[in-house]
C-alpha positions in Angstrom: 125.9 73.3 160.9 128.0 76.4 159.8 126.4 75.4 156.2 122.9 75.6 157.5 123.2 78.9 159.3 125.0 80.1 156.2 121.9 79.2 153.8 119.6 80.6 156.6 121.1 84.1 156.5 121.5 84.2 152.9 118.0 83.4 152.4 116.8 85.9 154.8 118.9 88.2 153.4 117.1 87.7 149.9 113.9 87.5 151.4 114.0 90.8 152.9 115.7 92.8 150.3 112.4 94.0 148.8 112.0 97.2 150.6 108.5 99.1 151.2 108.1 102.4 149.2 108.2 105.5 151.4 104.8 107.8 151.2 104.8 111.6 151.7 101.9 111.9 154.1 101.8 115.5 152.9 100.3 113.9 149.4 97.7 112.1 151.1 94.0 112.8 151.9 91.7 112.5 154.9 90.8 109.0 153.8 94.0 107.7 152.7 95.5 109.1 156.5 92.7 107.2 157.7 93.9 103.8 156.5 97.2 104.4 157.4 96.5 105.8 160.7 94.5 101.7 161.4 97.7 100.2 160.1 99.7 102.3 162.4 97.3 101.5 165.3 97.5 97.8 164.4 101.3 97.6 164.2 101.8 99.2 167.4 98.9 97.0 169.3 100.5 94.0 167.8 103.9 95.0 169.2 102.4 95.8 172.6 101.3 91.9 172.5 104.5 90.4 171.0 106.1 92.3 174.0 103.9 91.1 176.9 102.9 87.5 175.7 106.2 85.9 176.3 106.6 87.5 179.6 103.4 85.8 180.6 103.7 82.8 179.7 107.3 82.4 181.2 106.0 83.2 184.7 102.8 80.6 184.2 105.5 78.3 183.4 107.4 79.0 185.9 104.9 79.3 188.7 103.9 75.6 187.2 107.5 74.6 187.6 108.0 76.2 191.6 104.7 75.3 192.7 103.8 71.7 190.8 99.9 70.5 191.6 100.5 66.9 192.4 103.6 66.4 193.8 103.3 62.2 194.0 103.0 62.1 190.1 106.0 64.4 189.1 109.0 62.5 188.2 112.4 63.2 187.2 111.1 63.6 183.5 108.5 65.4 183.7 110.3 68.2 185.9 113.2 68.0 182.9 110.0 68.6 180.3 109.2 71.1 182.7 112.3 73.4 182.8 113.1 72.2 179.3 109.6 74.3 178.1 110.8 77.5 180.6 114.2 78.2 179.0 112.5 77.3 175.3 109.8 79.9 176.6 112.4 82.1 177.5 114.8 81.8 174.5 112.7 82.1 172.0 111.1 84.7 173.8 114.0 87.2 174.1 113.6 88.2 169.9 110.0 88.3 170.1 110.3 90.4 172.5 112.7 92.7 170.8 110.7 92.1 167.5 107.4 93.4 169.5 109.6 96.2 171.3 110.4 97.5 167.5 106.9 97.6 165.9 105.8 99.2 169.3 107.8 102.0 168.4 107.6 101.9 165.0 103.4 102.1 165.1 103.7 105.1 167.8 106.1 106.9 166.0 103.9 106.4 162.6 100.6 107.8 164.9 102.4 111.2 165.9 103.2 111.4 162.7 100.1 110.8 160.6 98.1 112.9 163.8 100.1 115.8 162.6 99.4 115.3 158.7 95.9 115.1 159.7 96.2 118.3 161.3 95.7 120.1 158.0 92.6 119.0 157.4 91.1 120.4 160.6 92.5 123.9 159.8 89.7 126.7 158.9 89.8 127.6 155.2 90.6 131.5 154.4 88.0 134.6 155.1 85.7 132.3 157.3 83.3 133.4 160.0 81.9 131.1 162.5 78.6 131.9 163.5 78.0 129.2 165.6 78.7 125.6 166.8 80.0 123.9 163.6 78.0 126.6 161.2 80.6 128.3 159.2 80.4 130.7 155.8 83.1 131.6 153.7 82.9 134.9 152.3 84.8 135.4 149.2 85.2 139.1 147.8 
């Protein structure tokens, strides 16, 4: 067994050495922000569901284990099935859980960030007058 968790971390290890490249969002434009901006949105909305999900389904599981429908038909196996799938639930959903916590953060952090690079795009160019509602002239001398 020490062999196989030896082989499994050194092929995660080479599996996740390739690392993404780091963009300015300075050098972006509008549209390029954009795109990032939907991946940001869809990592964290993914995290918010890798977070929740497990939770869920531990305390259907559980509420199926506490409260059984047919009491007459639940033997000694199916009650070990039964607490057998909660701690599975549960185990396996402690890292997703963690996993989910991470891209949450990850996402939101990216959105404050990519909100502020965006920021420059909404600023009024030099020796502008605004007239009216979204009518502007630039006078240039």
């Amino acid at each position: 067994t020490s062999l196989k968790c030896a082989i499994i971390l050194i092929m995660c290890t080479i599996t996740c050495s390739i690392h993404a490249q780091r963009v300015s969002l300075d050098s972006l434009d509008s549209t390029q922000l954009h795109q990032k901006m939907d991946e940001a949105v869809n990592r964290r909305d993914f995290g918010k569901h890798m977070v929740w999900v497990p939770p869920v389904l531990g305390v259907i599981t559980g509420l199926g284990i506490l409260f059984p429908e047919d009491e007459s038909d639940s033997g000694f196996l199916q009650n070990l099935f039964d607490v057998l799938l909660f701690y599975t639930i549960a185990i396996t959903g402690i890292p997703i859980m963690a996993t989910g916590a991470v891209l949450w953060v990850t996402g939101s952090t990216r959105i404050k960030k990519i909100d502020i690079a965006l920021k420059k795009f909404d600023l009024m160019p030099e020796n502008s007058m605004a007239l009216g509602v979204g009518i502007t002239f630039n006078l240039q001398f």
